[in-house]
MMTF fields as JSON, N, C-alpha, C and O atoms, coordinates in Angstrom:
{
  "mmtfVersion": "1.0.0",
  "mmtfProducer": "UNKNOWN",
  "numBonds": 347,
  "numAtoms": 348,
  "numGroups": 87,
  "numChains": 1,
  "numModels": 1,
  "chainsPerModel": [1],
  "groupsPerChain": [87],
  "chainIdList": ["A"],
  "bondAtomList": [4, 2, 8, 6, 12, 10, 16, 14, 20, 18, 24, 22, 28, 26, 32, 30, 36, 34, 40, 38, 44, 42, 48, 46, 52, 50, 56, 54, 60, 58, 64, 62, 68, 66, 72, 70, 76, 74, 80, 78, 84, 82, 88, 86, 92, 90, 96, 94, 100, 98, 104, 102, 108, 106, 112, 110, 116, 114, 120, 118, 124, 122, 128, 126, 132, 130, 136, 134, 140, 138, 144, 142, 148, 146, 152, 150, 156, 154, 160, 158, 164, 162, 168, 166, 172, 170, 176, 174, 180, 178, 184, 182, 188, 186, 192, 190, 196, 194, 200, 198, 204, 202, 208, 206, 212, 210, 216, 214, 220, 218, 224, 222, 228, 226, 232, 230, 236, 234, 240, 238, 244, 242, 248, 246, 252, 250, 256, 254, 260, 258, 264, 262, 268, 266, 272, 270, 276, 274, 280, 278, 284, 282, 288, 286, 292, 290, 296, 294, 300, 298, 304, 302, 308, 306, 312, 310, 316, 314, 320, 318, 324, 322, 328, 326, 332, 330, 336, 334, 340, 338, 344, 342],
  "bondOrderList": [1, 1, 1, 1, 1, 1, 1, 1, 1, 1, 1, 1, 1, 1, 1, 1, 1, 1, 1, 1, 1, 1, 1, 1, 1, 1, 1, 1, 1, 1, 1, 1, 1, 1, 1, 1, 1, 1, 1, 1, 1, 1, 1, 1, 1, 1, 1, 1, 1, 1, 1, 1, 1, 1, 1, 1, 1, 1, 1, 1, 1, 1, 1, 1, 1, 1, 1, 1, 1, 1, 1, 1, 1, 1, 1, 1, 1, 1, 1, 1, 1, 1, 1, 1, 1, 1],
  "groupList": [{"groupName": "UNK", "atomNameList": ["N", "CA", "C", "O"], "elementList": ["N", "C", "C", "O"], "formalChargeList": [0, 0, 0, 0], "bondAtomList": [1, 0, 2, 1, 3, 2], "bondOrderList": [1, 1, 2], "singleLetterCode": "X", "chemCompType": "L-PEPTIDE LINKING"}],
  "groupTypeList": [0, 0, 0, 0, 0, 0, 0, 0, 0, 0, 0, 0, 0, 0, 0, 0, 0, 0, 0, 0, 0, 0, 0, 0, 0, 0, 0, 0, 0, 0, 0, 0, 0, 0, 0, 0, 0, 0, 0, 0, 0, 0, 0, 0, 0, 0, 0, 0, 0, 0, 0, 0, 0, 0, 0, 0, 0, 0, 0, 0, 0, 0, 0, 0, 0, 0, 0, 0, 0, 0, 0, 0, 0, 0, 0, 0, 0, 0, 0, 0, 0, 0, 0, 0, 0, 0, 0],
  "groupIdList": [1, 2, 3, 4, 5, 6, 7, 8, 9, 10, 11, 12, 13, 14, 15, 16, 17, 18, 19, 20, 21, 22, 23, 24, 25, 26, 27, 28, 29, 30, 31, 32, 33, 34, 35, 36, 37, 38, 39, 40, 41, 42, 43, 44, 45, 46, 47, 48, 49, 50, 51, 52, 53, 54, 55, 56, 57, 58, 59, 60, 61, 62, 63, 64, 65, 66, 67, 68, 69, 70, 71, 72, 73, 74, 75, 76, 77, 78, 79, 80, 81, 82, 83, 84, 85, 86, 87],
  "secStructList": [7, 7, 7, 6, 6, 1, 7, 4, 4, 4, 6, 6, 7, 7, 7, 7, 7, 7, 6, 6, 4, 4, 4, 2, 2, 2, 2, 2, 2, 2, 2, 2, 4, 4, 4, 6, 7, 1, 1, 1, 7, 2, 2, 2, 2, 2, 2, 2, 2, 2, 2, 2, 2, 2, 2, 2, 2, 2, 2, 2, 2, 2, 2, 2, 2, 2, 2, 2, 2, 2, 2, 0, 0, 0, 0, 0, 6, 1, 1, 2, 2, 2, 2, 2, 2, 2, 7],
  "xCoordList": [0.847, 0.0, 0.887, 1.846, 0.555, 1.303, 0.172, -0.993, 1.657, 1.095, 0.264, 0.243, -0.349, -1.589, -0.789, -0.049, -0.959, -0.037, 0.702, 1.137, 0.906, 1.803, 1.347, 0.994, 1.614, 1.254, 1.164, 1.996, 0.255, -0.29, 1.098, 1.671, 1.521, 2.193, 3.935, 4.849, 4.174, 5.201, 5.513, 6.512, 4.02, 3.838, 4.546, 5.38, 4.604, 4.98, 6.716, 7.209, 7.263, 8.693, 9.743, 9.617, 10.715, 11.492, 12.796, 12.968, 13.765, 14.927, 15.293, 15.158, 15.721, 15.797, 17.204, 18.361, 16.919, 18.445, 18.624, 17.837, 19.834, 20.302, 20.911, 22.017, 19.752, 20.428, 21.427, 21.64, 22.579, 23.993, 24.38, 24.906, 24.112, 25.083, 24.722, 25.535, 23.344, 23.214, 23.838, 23.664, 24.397, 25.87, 26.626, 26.921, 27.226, 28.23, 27.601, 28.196, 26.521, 25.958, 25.388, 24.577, 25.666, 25.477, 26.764, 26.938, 27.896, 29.262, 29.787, 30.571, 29.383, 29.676, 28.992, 29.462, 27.464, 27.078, 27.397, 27.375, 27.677, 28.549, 30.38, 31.093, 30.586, 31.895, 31.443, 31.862, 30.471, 30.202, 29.551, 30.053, 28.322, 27.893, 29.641, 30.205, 29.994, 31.516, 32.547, 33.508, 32.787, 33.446, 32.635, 33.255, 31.399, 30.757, 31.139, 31.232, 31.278, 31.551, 30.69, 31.163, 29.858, 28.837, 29.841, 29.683, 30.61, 31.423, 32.574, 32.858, 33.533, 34.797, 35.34, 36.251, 34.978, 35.414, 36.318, 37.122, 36.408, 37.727, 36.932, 37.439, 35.288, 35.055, 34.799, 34.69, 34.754, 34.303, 35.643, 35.808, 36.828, 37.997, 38.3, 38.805, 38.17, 37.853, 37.334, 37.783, 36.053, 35.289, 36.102, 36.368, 36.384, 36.884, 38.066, 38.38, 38.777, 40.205, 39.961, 40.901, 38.729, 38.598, 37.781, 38.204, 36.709, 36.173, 37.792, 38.14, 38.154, 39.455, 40.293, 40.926, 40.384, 41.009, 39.908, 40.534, 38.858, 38.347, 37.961, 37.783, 37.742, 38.246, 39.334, 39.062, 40.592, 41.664, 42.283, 42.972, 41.558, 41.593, 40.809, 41.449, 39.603, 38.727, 39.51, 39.957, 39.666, 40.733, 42.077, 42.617, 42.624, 43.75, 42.878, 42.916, 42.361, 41.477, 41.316, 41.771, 40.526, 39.81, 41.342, 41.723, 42.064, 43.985, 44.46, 44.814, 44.343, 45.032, 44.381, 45.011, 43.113, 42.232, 42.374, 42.547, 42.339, 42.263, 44.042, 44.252, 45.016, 46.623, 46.426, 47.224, 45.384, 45.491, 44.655, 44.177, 44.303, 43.208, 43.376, 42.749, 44.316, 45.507, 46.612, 46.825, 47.283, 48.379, 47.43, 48.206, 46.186, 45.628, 45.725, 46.511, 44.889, 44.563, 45.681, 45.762, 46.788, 48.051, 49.07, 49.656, 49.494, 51.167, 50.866, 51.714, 49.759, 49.497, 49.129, 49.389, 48.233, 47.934, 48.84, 48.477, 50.131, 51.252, 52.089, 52.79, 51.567, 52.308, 51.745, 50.747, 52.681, 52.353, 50.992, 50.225, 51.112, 50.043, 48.8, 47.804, 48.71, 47.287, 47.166, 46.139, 48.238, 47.689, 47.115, 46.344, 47.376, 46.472, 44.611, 43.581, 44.688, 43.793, 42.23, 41.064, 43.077, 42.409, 42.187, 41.197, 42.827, 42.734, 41.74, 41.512],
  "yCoordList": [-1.177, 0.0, 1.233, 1.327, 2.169, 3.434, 4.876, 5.089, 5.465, 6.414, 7.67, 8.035, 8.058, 8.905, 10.381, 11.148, 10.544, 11.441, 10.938, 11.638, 9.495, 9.052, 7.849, 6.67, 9.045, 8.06, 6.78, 6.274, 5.907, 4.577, 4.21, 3.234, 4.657, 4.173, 4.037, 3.518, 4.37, 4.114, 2.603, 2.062, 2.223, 0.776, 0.189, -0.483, 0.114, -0.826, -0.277, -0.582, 0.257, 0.682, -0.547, -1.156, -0.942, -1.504, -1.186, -0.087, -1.744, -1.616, -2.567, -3.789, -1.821, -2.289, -3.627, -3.458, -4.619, -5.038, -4.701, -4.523, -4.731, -4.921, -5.738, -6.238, -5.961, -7.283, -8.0, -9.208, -6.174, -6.844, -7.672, -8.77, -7.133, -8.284, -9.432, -10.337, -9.735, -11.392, -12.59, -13.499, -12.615, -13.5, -13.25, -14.341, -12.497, -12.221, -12.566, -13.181, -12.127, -13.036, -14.17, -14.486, -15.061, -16.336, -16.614, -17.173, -16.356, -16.784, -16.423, -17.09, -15.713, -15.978, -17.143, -17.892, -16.547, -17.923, -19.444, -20.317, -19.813, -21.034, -21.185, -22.186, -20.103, -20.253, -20.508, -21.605, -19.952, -20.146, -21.784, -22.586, -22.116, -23.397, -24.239, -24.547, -24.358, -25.006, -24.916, -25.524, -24.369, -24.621, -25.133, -25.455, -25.228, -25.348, -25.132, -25.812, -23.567, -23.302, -21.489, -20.493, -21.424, -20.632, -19.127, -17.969, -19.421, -18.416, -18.485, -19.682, -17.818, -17.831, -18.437, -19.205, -18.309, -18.262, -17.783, -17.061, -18.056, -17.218, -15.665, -14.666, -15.758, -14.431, -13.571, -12.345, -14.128, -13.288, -12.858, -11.705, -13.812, -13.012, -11.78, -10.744, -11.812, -11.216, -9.503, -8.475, -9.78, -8.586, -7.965, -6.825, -9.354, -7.958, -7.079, -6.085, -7.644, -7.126, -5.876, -5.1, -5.62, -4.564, -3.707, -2.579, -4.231, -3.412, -2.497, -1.339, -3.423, -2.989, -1.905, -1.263, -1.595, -0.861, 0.211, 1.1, 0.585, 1.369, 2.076, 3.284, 1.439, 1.475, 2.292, 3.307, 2.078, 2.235, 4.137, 5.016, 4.007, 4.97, 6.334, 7.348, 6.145, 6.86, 7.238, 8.373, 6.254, 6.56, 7.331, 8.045, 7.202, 7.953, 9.619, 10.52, 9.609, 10.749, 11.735, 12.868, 10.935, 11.889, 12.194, 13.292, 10.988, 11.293, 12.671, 13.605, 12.48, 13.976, 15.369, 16.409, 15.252, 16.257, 16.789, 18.008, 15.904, 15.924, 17.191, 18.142, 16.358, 17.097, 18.114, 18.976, 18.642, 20.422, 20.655, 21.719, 20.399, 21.323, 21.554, 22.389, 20.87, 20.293, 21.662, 22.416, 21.784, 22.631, 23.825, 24.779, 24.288, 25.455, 26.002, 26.848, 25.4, 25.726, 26.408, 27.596, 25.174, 25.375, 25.953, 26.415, 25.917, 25.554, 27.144, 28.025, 27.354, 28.682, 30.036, 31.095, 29.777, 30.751, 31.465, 32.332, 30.822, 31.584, 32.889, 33.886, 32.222, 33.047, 34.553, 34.731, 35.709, 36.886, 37.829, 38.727, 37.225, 37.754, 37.163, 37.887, 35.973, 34.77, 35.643, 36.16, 35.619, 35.746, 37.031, 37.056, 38.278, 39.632, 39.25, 39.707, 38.827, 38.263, 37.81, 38.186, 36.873, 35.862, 36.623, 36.275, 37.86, 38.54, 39.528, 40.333],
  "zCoordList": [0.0, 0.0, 0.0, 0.766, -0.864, -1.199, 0.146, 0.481, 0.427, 1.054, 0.158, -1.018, 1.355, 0.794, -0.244, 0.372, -1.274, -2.425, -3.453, -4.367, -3.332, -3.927, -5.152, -5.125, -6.364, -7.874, -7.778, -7.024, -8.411, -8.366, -9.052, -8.568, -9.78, -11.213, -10.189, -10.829, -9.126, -8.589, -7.858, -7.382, -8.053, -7.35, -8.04, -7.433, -9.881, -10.426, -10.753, -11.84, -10.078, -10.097, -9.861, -8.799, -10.715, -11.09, -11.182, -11.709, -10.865, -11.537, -12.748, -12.801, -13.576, -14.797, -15.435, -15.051, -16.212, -15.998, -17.784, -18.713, -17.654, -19.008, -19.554, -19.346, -20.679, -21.551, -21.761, -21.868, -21.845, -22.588, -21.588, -21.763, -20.461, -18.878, -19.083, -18.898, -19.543, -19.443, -19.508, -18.697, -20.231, -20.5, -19.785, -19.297, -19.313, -18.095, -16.592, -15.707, -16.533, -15.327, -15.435, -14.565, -16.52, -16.357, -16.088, -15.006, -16.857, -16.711, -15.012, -14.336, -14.795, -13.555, -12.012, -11.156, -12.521, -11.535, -12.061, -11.194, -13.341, -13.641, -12.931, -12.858, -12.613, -11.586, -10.721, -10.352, -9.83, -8.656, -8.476, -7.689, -9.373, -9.771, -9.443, -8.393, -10.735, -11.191, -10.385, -10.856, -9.27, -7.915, -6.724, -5.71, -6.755, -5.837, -4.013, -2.991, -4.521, -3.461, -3.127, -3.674, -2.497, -2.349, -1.465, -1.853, -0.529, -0.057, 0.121, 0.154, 0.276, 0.699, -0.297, 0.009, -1.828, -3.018, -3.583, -2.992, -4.826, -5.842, -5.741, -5.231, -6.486, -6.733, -5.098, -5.073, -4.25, -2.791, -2.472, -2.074, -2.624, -2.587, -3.807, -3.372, -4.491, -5.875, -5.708, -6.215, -4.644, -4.273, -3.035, -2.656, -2.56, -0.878, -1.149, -0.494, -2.361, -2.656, -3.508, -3.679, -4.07, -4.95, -3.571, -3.318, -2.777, -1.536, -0.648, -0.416, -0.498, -0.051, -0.512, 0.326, -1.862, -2.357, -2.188, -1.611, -2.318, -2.193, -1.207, -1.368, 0.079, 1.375, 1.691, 2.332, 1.371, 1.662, 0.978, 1.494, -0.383, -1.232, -0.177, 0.101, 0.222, 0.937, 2.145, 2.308, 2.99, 4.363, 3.95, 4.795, 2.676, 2.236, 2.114, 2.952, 1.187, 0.824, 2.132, 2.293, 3.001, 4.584, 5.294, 5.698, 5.329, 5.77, 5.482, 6.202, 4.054, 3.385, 3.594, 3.785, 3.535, 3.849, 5.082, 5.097, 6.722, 7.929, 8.245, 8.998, 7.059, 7.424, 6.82, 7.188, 5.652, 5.604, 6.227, 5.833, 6.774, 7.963, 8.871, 9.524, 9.246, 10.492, 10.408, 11.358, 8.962, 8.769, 8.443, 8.396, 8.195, 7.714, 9.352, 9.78, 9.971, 11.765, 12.423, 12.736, 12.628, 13.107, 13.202, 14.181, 11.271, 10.829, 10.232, 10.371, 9.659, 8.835, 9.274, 8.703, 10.802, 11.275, 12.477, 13.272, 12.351, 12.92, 11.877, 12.047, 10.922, 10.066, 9.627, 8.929, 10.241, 10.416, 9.173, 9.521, 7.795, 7.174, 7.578, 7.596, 7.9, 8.079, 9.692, 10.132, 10.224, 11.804, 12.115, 13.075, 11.39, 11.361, 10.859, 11.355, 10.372, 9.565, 10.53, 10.648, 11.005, 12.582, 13.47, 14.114, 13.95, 14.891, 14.723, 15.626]
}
């Protein structure tokens, strides 16, 4: 049941797949089939190693960000043009 405002026509909302993948997601659940092995697989190792990198990329990212904000605060506002400024 859709709340009260909300188009009938959203009921039948879908996500869509696309064709071209079809073959590629068969080829893959035939690995998974063809090892018979449901977790702790080739492809689950496969995923955590690419999760990982992306992970890691992000924590680098917020890292770098956190040390100029760090040196803007600190390292910069000693310095006699920035520090008139602040005052």
């Amino acid at each position: 049941m859709l709340a009260p405002g909300i188009p009938a026509d959203l009921a039948r909302f879908a996500i869509g797949f696309d064709q071209r993948d079809r073959e590629r997601v068969h080829a893959l659940w035939e690995r998974i089939f063809d090892s018979n092995q449901w977790s702790e697989g080739e492809l689950t190792r496969q995923f955590e190693t690419a999760w990982a990198a992306i992970l890691v990329a992000s924590i680098l990212g917020i890292a770098f960000y956190a040390a100029l904000a760090v040196a803007e605060r600190f390292v910069l506002s000693w310095h006699p043009a920035v520090k008139s400024r602040v005052e």
